[in-house]
C-alpha positions as CSV (number, residue, x, y, z in Angstrom):
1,X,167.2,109.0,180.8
2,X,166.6,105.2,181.4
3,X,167.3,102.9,178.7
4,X,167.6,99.2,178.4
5,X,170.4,97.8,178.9
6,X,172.0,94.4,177.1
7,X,168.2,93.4,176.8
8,X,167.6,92.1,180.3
9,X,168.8,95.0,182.5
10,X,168.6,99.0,182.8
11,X,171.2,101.6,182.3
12,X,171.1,105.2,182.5
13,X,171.8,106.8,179.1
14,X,173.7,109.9,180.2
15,X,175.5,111.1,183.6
16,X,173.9,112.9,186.3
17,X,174.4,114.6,189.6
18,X,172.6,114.4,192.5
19,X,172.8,115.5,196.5
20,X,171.3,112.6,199.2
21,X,172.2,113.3,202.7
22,X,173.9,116.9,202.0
23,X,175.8,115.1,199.7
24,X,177.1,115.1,196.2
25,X,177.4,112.1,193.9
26,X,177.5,111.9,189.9
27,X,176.5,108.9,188.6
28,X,178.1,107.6,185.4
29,X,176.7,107.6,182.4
30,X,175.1,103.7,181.2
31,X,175.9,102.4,184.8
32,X,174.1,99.4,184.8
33,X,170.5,98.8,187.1
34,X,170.7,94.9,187.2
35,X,166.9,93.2,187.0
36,X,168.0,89.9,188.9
37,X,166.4,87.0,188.0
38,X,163.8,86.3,190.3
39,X,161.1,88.6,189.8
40,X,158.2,86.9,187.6
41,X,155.5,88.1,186.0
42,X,152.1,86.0,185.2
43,X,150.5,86.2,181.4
44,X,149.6,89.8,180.7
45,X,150.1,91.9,183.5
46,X,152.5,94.3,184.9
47,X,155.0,94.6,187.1
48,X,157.0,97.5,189.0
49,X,160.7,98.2,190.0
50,X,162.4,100.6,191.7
51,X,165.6,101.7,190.9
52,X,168.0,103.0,192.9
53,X,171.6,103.2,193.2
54,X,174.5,103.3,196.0
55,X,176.6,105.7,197.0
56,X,179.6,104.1,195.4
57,X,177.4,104.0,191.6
58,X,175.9,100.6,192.0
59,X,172.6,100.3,190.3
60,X,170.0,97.8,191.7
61,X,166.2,97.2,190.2
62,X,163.8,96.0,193.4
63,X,160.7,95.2,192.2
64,X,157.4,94.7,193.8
65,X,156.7,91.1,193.7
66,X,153.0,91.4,192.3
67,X,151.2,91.2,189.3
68,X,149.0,94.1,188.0
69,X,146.2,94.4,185.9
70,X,147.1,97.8,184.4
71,X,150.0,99.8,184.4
72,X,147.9,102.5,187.2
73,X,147.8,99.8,189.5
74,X,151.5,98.9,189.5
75,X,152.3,102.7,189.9
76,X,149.9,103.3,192.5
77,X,151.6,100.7,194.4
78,X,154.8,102.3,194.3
79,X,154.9,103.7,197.5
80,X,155.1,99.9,198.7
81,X,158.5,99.1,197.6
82,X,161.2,99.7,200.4
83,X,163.9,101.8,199.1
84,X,167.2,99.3,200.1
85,X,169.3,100.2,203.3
86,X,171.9,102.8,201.9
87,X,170.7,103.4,198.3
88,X,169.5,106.5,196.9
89,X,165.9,106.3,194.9
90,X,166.2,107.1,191.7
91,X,162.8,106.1,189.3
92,X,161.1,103.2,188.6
93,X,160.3,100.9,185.8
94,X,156.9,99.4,184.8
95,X,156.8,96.2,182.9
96,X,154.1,94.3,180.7
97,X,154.7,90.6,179.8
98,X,154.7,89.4,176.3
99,X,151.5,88.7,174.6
100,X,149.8,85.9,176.0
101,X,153.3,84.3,178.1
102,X,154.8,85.3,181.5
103,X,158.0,87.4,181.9
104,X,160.7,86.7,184.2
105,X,163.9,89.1,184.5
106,X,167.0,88.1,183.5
107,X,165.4,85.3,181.2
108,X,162.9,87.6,179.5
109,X,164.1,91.1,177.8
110,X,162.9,94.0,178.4
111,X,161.3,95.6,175.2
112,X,163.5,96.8,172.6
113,X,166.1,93.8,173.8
114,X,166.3,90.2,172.4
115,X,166.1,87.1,174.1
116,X,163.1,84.8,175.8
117,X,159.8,86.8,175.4
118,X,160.7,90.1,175.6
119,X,158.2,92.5,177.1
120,X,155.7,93.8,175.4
121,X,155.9,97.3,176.9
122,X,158.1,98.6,179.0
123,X,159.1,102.0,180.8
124,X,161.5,103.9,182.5
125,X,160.6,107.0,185.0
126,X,163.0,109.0,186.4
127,X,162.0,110.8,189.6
128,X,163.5,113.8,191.0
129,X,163.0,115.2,194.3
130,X,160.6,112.2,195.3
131,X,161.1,110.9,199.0
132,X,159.4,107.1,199.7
């Protein structure tokens, strides 16, 4: 259901619904979960982002701020991100730098994107029902 999105962020590739607070909300198909450009990755490890999305649609990527060994690690730390004030969770996405370079979002794609050194892997997990 996630996708990349204009190489450096995430979109979702086909509307959904779902009910936060007793409440209904559809989100639009490719709305767009913007990487930012601060989070940076050293030479081959991975790194972790939730994504998660307003009431009002808005899709935002907060990532973990560390660097991983392996992509168990950065999901077993997942339960460490802080879902933002006022945005529903959504997934995550787990990111491994380029070959032998660092990765930084918004300068470096995501795999299957162009531009910088785009990740070597890269994947999207959508999570339903899962309360952090």
């Amino acid at each position: 259901m996630f996708v990349v999105d204009t190489n450096f962020d995430i979109k979702n590739s086909v509307a959904f619904d779902i009910v936060s607070g007793g409440l209904f909300y559809t989100i639009a198909a490719d709305t767009n979960f913007d990487t930012g450009t601060t989070e940076a990755l050293a030479i081959d490890t991975w790194g972790i982002g939730i994504l998660t999305v307003t009431t009002a649609g808005v899709g935002t990527v907060t990532w973990a701020g560390v660097d991983y060994a392996t992509e168990a690690a950065a999901i077993a730390a997942l339960d460490s991100i802080a879902v933002p004030a006022g945005e529903i969770f959504l997934g995550y996405v787990t990111v491994l730098t380029d070959s032998g370079a660092t990765w930084t979002a918004g300068t470096d794609a995501l795999q299957g994107g162009t531009g910088g050194g785009p990740s070597d892997d890269t994947n999207y997990y959508a999570v339903c029902g899962r309360v952090l």
